[in-house]
N, C-alpha and C positions, 0 to 999 in steps of 0.2 A: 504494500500500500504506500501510495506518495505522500510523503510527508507537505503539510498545506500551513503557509504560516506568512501573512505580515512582515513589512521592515520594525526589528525590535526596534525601540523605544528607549528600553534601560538594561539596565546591566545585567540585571536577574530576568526578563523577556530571551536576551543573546542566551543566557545561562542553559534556561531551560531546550531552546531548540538546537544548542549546541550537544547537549547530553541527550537529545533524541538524533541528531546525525549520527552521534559516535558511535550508539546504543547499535545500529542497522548500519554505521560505515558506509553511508550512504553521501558519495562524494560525488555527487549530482546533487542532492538535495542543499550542501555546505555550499555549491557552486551556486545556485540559487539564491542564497541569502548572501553570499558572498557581493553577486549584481547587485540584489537590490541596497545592499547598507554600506554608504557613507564611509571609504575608506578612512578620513578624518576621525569618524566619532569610534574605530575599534579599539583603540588604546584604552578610551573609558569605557566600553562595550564590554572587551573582555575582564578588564577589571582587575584583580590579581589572579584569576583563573587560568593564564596560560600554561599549557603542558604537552607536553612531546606528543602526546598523539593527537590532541588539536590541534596541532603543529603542523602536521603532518598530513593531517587531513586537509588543512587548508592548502598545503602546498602542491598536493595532488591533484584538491579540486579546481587550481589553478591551472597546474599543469594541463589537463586534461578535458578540461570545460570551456576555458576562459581566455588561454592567452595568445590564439588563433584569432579569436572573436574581436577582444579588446586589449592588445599590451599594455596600456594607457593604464588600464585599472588593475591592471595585474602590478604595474610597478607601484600606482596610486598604495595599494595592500600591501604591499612588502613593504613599501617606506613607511607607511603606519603603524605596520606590524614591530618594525624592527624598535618604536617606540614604547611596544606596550610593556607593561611592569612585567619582569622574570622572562623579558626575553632572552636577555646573557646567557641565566642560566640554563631555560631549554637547550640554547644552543651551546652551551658547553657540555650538555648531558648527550645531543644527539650521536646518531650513530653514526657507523661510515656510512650504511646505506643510506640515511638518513638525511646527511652531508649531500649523498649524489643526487639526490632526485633535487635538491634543491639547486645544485649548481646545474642539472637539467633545463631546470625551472630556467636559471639567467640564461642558458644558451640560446633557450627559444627566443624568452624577450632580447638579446642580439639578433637576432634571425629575423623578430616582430618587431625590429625598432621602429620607431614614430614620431611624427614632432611633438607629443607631450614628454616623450623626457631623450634628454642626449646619452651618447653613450659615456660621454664622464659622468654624469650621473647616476647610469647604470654601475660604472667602474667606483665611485664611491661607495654604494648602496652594495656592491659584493663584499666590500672588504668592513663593510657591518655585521654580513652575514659569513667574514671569516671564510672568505673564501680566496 
């Protein structure tokens, strides 16, 4: 069944439809809310909630929904993303494979370059993500 839901609102709204994504791994559905929400507002979205496998999931549902469609908002998310609280440490916990689908993730957005963001941009924004 498709998960059906709203742009959250508040941080416990995110909460809840992020813990029915993970529940069914359903990274179509993260891709979904991913479009419709405000890369700006996921720093306070997610709140101190981040963790490796929402982590993960977002950067698959990136990968694999999203950054064909729109690189624009695929980098808009990473650059927010790399703001939100306990990113360091997700990213000092993740794994090698971990590591690769995310340096996947930038190879495309080089591939998907476009004029919302340049590639020194990009080349900053890797070496956030320790890459």
């Amino acid at each position: 069944e498709k998960l059906h839901f709203s742009e959250p609102s508040n941080a416990y709204d995110f909460g809840q439809i992020m813990n029915a994504v993970r529940a069914k791994q359903d990274k179509a559905a993260c891709a979904d809310l991913l479009t419709i929400t405000d890369p700006e507002k996921l720093p306070v979205l997610l709140s101190n909630k981040l963790e490796g496998e929402i982590f993960l999931i977002f950067i698959q549902s990136l990968k694999h929904y999203i950054v064909e469609k729109d690189a624009g908002l695929v980098y808009q998310h990473l650059f927010y993303l790399s703001k939100a609280e306990r990113f360091k440490v997700v990213l000092a916990l993740l794994s090698r494979n971990g590591k690769q689908q995310v340096q996947q993730l930038f190879d495309l957005l080089s591939e998907n370059q476009n004029q919302q963001y340049s590639l020194e941009d990009l080349q900053s924004l890797k070496k956030v993500y320790e890459l």
